[in-house]
C-alpha positions as CSV (number, residue, x, y, z in Angstrom):
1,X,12.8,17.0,92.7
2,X,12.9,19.9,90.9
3,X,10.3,20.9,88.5
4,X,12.8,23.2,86.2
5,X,12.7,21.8,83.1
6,X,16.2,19.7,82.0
7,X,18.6,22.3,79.7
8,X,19.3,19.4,77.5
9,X,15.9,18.4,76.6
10,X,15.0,22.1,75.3
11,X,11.6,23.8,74.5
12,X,8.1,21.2,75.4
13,X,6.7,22.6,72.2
14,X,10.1,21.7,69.9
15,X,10.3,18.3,71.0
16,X,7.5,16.6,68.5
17,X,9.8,18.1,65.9
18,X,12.8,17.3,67.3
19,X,11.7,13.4,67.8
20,X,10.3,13.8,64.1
21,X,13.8,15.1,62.7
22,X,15.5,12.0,64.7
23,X,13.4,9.7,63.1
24,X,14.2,11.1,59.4
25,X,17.7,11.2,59.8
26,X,17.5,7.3,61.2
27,X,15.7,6.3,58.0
28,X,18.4,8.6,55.7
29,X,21.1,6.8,57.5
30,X,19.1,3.2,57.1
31,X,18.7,3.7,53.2
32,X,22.2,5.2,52.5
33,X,23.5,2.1,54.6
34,X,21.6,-0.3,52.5
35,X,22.9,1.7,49.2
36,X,26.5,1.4,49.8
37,X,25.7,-2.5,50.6
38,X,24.2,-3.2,47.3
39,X,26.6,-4.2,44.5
40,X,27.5,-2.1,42.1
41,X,25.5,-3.6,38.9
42,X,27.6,-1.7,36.1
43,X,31.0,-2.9,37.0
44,X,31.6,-6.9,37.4
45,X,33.1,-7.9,41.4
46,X,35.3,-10.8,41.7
47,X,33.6,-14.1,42.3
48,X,30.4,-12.5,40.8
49,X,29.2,-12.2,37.5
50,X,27.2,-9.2,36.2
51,X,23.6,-9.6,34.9
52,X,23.4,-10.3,31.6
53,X,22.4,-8.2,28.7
54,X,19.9,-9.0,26.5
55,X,21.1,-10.5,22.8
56,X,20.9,-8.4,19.6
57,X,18.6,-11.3,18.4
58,X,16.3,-11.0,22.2
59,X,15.7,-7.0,21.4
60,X,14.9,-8.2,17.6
61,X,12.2,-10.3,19.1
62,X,10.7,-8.2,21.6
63,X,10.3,-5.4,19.0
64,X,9.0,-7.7,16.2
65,X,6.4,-9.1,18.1
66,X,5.0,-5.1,18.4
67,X,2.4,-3.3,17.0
68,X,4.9,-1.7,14.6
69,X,3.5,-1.2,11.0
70,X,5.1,-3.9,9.7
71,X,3.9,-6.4,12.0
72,X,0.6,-5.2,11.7
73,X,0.9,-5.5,7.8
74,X,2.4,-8.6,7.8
75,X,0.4,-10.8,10.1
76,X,-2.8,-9.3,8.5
77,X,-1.3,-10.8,5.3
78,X,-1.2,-14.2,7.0
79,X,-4.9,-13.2,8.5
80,X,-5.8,-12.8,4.6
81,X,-4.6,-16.0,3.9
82,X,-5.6,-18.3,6.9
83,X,-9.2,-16.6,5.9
84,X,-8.7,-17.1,2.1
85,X,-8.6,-20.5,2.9
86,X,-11.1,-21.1,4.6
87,X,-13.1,-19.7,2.0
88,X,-11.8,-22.1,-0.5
89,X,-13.0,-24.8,1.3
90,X,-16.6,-23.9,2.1
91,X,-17.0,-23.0,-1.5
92,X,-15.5,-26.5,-3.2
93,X,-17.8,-29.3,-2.3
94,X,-16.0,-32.2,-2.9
95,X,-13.8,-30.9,0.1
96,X,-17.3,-29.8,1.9
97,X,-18.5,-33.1,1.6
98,X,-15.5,-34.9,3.7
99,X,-16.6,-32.6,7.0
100,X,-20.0,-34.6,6.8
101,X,-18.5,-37.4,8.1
102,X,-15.4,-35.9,10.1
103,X,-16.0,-37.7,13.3
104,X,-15.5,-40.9,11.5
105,X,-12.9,-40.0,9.2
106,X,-11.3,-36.6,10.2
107,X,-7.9,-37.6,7.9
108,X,-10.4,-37.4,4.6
109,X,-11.1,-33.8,5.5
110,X,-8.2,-33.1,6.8
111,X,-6.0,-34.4,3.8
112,X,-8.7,-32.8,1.1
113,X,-8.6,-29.2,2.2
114,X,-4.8,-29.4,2.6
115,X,-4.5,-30.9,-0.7
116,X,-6.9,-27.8,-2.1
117,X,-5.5,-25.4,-0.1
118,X,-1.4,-26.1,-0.9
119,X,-2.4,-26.2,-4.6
120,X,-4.1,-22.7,-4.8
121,X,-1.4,-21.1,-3.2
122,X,1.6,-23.2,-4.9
123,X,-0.7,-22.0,-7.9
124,X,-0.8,-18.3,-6.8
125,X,3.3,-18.1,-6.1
126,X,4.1,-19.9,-9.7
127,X,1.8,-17.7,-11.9
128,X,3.5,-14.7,-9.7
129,X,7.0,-15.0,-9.1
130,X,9.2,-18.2,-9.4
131,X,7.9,-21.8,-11.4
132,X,10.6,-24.6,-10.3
133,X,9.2,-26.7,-13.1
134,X,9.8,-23.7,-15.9
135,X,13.4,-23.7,-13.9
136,X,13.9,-27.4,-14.2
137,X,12.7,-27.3,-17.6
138,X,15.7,-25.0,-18.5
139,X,18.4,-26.2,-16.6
140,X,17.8,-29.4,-18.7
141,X,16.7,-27.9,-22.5
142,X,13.2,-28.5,-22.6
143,X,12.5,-25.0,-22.4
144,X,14.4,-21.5,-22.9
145,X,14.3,-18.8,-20.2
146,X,11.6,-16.9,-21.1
147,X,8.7,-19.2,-18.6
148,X,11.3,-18.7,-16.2
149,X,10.8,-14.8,-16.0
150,X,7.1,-15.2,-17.0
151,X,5.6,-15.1,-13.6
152,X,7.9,-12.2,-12.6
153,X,6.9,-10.3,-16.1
154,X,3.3,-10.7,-15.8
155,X,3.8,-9.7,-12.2
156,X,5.5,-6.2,-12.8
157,X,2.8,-5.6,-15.7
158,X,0.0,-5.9,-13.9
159,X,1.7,-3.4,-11.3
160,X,2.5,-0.7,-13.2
161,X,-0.6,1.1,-13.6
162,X,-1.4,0.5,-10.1
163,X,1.8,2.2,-8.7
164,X,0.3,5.1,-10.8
165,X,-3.0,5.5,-9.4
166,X,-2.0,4.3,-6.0
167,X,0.5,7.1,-6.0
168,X,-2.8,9.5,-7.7
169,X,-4.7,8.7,-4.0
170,X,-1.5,8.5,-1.4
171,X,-0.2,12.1,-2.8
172,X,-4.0,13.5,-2.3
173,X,-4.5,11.8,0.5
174,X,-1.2,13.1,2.3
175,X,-2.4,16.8,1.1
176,X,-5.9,16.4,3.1
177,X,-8.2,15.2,0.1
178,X,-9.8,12.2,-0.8
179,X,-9.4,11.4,-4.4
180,X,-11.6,9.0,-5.7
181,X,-11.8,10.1,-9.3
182,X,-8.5,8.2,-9.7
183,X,-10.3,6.0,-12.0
184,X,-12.1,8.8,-14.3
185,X,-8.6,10.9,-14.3
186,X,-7.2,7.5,-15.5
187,X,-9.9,6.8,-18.3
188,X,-9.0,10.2,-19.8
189,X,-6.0,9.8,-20.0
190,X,-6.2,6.8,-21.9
191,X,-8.0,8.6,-24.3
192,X,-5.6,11.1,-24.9
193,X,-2.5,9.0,-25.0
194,X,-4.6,6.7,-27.4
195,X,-5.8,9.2,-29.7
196,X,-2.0,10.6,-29.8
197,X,-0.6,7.2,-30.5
198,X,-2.8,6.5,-33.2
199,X,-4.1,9.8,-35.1
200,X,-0.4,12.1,-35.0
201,X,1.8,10.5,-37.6
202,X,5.6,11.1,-35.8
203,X,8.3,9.7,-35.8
204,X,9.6,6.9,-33.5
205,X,10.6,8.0,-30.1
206,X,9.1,11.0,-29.9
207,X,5.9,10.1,-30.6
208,X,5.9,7.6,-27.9
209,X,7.2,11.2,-25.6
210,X,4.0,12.9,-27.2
211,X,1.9,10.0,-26.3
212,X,3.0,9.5,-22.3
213,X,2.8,13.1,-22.3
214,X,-0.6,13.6,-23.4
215,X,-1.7,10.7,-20.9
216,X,-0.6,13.1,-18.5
217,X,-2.3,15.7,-20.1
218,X,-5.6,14.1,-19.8
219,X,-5.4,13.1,-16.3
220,X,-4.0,16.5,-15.1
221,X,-7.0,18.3,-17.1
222,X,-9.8,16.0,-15.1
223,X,-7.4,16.6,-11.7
224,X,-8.1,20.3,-12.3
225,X,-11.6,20.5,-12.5
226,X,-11.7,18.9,-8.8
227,X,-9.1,21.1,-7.7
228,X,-10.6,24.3,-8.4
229,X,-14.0,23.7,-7.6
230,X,-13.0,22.4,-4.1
231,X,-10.1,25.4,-3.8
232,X,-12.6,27.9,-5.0
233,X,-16.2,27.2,-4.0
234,X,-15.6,24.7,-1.5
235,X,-17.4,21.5,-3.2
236,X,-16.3,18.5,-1.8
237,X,-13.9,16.7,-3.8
238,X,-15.4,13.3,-2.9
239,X,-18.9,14.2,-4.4
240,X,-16.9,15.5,-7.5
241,X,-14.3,12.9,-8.6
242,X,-17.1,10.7,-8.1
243,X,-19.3,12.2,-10.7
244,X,-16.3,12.9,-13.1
245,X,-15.9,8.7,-12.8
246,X,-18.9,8.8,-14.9
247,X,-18.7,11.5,-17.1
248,X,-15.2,9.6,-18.4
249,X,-16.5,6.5,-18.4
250,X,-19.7,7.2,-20.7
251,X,-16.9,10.0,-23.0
252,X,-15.0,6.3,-23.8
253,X,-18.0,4.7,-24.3
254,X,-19.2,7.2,-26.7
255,X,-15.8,8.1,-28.6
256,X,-14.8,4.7,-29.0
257,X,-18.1,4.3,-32.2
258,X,-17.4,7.4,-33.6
259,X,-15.8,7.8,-37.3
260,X,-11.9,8.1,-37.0
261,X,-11.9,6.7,-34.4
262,X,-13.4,3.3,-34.5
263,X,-11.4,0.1,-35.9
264,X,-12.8,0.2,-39.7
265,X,-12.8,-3.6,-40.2
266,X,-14.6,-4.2,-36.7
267,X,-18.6,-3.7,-36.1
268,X,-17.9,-3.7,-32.3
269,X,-16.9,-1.3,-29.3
270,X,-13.0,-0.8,-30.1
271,X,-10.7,2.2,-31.7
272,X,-8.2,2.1,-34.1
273,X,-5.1,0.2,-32.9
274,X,-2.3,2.6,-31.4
275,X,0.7,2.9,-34.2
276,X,3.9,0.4,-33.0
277,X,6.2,4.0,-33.1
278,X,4.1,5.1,-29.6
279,X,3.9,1.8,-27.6
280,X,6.4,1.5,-24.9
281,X,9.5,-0.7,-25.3
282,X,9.1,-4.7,-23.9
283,X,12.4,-4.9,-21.8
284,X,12.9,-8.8,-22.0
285,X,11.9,-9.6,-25.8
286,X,8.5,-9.8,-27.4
287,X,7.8,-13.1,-26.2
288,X,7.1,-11.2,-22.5
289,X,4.9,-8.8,-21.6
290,X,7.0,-6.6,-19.1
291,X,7.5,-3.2,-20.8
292,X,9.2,0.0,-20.1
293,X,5.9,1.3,-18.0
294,X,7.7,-0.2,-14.5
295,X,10.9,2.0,-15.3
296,X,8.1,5.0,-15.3
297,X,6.6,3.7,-12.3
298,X,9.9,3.2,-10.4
299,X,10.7,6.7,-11.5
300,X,7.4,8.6,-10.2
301,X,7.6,6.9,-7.1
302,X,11.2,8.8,-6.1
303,X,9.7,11.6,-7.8
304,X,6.7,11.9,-5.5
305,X,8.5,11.1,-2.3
306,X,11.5,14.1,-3.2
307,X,7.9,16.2,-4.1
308,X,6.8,15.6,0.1
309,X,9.7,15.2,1.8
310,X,12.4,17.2,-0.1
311,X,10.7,20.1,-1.8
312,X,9.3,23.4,-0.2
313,X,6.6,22.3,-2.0
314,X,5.7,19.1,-0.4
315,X,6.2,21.1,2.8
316,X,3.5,23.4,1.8
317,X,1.4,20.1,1.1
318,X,2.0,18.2,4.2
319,X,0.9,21.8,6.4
320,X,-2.2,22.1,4.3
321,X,-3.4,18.2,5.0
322,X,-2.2,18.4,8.3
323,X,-4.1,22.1,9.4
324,X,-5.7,24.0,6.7
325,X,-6.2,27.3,9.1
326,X,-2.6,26.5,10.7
327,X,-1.2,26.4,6.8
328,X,-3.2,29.5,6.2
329,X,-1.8,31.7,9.2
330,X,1.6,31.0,8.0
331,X,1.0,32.1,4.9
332,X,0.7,29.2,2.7
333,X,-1.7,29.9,0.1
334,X,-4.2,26.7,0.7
335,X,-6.5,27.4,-2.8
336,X,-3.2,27.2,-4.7
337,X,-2.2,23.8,-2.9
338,X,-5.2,22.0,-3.1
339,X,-5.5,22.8,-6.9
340,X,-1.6,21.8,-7.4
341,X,-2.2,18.6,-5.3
342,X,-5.6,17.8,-8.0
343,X,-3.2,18.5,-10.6
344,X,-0.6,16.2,-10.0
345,X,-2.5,13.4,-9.4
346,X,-4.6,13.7,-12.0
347,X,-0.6,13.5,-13.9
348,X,0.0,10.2,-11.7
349,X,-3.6,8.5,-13.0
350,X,-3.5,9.9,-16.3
351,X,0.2,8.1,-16.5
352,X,-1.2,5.0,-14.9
353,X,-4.1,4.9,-17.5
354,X,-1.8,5.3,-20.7
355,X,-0.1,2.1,-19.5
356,X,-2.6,0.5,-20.0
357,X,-2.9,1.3,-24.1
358,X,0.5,2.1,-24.5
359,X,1.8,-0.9,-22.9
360,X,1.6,-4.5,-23.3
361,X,-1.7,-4.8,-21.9
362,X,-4.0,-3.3,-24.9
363,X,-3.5,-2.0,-27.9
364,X,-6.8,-0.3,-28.6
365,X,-10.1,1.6,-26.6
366,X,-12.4,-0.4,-25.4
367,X,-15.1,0.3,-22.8
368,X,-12.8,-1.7,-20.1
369,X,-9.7,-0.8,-21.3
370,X,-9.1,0.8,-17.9
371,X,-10.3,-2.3,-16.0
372,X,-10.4,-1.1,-12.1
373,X,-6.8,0.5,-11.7
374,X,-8.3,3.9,-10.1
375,X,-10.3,2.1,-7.4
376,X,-7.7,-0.6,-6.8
377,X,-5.2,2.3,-6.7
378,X,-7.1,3.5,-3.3
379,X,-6.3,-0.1,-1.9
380,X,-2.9,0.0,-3.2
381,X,-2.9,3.5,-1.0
382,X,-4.2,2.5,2.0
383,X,-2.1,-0.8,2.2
384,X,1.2,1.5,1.4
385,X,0.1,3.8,4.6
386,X,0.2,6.5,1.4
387,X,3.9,6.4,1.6
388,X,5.4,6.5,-2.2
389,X,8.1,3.6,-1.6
390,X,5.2,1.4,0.7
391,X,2.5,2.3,-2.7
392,X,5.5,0.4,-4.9
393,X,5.5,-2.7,-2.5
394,X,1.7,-2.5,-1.8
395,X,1.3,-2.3,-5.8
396,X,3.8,-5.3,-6.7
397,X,1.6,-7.7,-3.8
398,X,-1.2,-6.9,-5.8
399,X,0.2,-7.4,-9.2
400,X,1.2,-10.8,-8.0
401,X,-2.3,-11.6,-6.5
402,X,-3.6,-10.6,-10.4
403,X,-0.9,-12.8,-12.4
404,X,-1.0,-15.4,-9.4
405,X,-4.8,-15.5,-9.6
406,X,-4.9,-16.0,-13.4
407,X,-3.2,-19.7,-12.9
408,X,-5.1,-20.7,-9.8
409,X,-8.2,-20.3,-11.1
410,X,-6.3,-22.3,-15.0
411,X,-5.1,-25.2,-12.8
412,X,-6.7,-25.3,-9.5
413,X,-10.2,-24.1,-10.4
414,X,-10.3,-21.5,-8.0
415,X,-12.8,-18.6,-8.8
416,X,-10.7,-15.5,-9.7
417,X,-13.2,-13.3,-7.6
418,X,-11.5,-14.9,-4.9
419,X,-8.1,-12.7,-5.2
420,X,-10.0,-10.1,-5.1
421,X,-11.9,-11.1,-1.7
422,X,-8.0,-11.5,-0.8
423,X,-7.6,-8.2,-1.6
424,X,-10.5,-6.8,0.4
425,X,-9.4,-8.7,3.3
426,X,-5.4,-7.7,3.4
427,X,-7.1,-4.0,3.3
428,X,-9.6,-4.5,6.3
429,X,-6.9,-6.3,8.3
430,X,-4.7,-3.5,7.9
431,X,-7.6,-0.8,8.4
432,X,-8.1,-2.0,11.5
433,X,-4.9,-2.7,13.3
434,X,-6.6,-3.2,16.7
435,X,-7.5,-6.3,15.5
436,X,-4.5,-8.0,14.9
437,X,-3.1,-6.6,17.8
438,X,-6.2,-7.9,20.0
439,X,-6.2,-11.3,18.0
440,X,-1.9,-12.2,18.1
441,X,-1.6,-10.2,21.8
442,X,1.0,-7.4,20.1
443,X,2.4,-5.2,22.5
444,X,2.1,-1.5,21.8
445,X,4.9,0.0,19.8
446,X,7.8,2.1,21.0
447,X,8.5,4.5,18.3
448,X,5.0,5.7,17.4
449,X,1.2,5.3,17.8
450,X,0.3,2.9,14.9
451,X,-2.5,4.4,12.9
452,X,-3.6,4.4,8.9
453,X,-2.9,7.6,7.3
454,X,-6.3,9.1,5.7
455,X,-7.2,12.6,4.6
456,X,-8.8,14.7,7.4
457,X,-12.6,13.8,8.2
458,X,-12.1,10.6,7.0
């Protein structure tokens, strides 16, 4: 035997690596075998069917049951509701009393909140968008058309304002501040636009331009004060809009009793009525209370959504609430946004207020004449994730709520307090989006991280 190593087998120290090599190129030729075995999935073989792709209507599905904004919104409108009413039956206790004895008798209870439930809501849709029995009542000539389009025009005038001041908040909020001083900005310009409409003797037409306009005025002038003192000594524009609320609130109270201004044949709280020439036109007869404000309201929303998403402007806006010091280095002057951002929504609230006295709502000053428009104008905000077209929508849900809510509590005796807990509820729900996912199981969304748009800090 010889002990010379075998010419074929090569170098002791190579083999490990030459057995290791073997081995890889057995596995490469393994897997490539098992690849040219496997069908080819994107073309059909005969005697085999591909697999099949899933239906326009599956995808729908799949996506809709995501975390998606409008998921979110909607099912925390049916959370509202499911909550709502419960609510309505703890508080009615004639219903309350039937759970005393539900072991016995669970169709009593059963049947009683139903019956209180169904009627609240049937209540809520009549008084806010359709009435079969106004319908019925016309196709047959018992009625004309005008309690047909009632619910719809009570509806659009109680959403008017709040488009306003719910645009007032989204366009501040979408620039970085937090406005709360919708409501003050609002009562100013109430003032104004009243005082013009009843105290400038004009003619028809234009003095209903010279009373819109000085709405505007008045909420642009309590905008600025805000504006500067947050773009120039750095006061927080929370702690500021918040005082202002008062100041304007007490300045109505106090003008309203003053001479010229007080309604000479009354002894309480309430101006002079504004002149006919300055209210805004009704746009389906005088019979219904819809006026010319919605038009305006329609209008500002395109106007403020071309501002942000068409205009250099907006651009400059957008930077400055998305990274002051980033806006800043790239030369966007931040004290002149944030005073021009002040400005325009005081224009939005102050337009929103002058609905109120301009329009069908009220005629005159009084101390509530504003009623809560600036604060439910920050709800109207946050449901619309301060987007100008979702304010509209979010502002038209709660205008139906408020004309809804008037005939529940007329027919059904439900406490008008509780559209407003409605209200507060729709808002958490949709402030807190983990929530609903956790509670219906949502799968996260695709296209973006769902989160509610608020100024920076908050």
């Amino acid at each position: 035997m010889s002990d010379s190593p075998n010419p074929q087998s090569g170098s002791p120290d190579k083999e490990p690596a030459s057995e290791a090599q073997a081995a890889q190129n057995a596995l490469g030729n393994t897997e490539r075998a098992e690849v040219a075995t496997q069908p080819d999935r994107s073309t059909s073989t005969p005697g085999e069917s591909p697999e099949p792709k899933p239906s326009l209507g599956r995808l729908f599905l799949d996506n809709l049951w995501a975390a998606n904004t409008f998921t979110v919104t909607l099912l925390s409108l049916v959370l509202a509701i499911v909550v709502g009413a419960v609510l309505m039956i703890v508080s009615d206790p004639a219903v309350l009393s039937t759970y005393s004895y539900i072991t016995s008798r669970p169709s009593d209870a059963i049947n009683s909140s139903w019956t209180l439930v169904s009627e609240a809501y049937a209540n809520l849709f009549k008084g806010s968008v359709f009435d079969p029995e106004a319908f019925t009542g016309w196709l047959n000539g018992s009625n004309g058309w005008e309690p047909v389009l009632a619910p719809i025009s009570e509806t659009l005038t109680y959403s008017a304002p709040l488009v306003f001041t719910g645009l007032s908040v989204a366009l501040a909020f979408r620039g970085g501040l937090f406005n709360i001083g919708a409501q003050g900005q609002a009562t100013i310009g109430v003032i104004i636009a009243a005082l013009a409409g009843f105290l400038l003797p004009l003619p028809p037409g234009l003095h209903l331009l010279v009373a819109v306009l000085a709405g505007a005025l008045g909420g642009a002038i309590w905008g600025f004060i805000p504006g500067i003192l947050k773009a120039r000594a750095g006061a927080h524009e929370v702690i500021n809009t918040i005082m202002l609320n008062y100041v304007a609130t007490y300045f109505l109270t106090w003008l309203i009793v003053q001479n010229g201004v007080q309604d000479p044949t009354r002894t309480d709280a309430i101006s002079k009525a504004v002149d006919p020439s300055a209210q805004l036109p009704r746009l389906l007869g005088d019979n219904l209370r819809v006026h010319a404000g919605i038009l305006l309201a329609v209008l500002a929303t395109w106007a403020v959504a071309w501002l942000l998403n068409r205009s250099t402007l907006g651009f400059e806006l957008r930077a400055v609430g998305a990274n002051p010091d980033a806006a800043r280095t790239a030369g966007i002057s931040v004290t002149r946004t944030y005073i021009l951002i002040m400005v325009f929504a005081g224009i939005l609230a102050g337009l929103g207020g002058s609905n109120m006295v301009l329009g069908s709502t009220a005629s005159a000053l009084t101390p509530l004449v504003v009623a809560q428009i600036g604060f439910d104008g920050i709800l109207v905000a946050l449901l619309g994730r301060v987007k100008p077209w979702g304010v509209l929508l979010a502002a038209l849900l709660f205008g139906a709520l408020q004309a809804g809510g008037n005939r529940m509590q007329s027919y059904s005796g439900i406490s008008l307090e509780l559209v407003t807990v409605l209200q507060a509820l729709i808002v958490i729900f949709i402030a807190a989006p983990a929530l609903v996912k956790a509670i219906f199981q949502l799968r996260a969304a695709r296209a973006a991280r769902l989160q509610t748009s608020l100024a920076k800090g908050w």
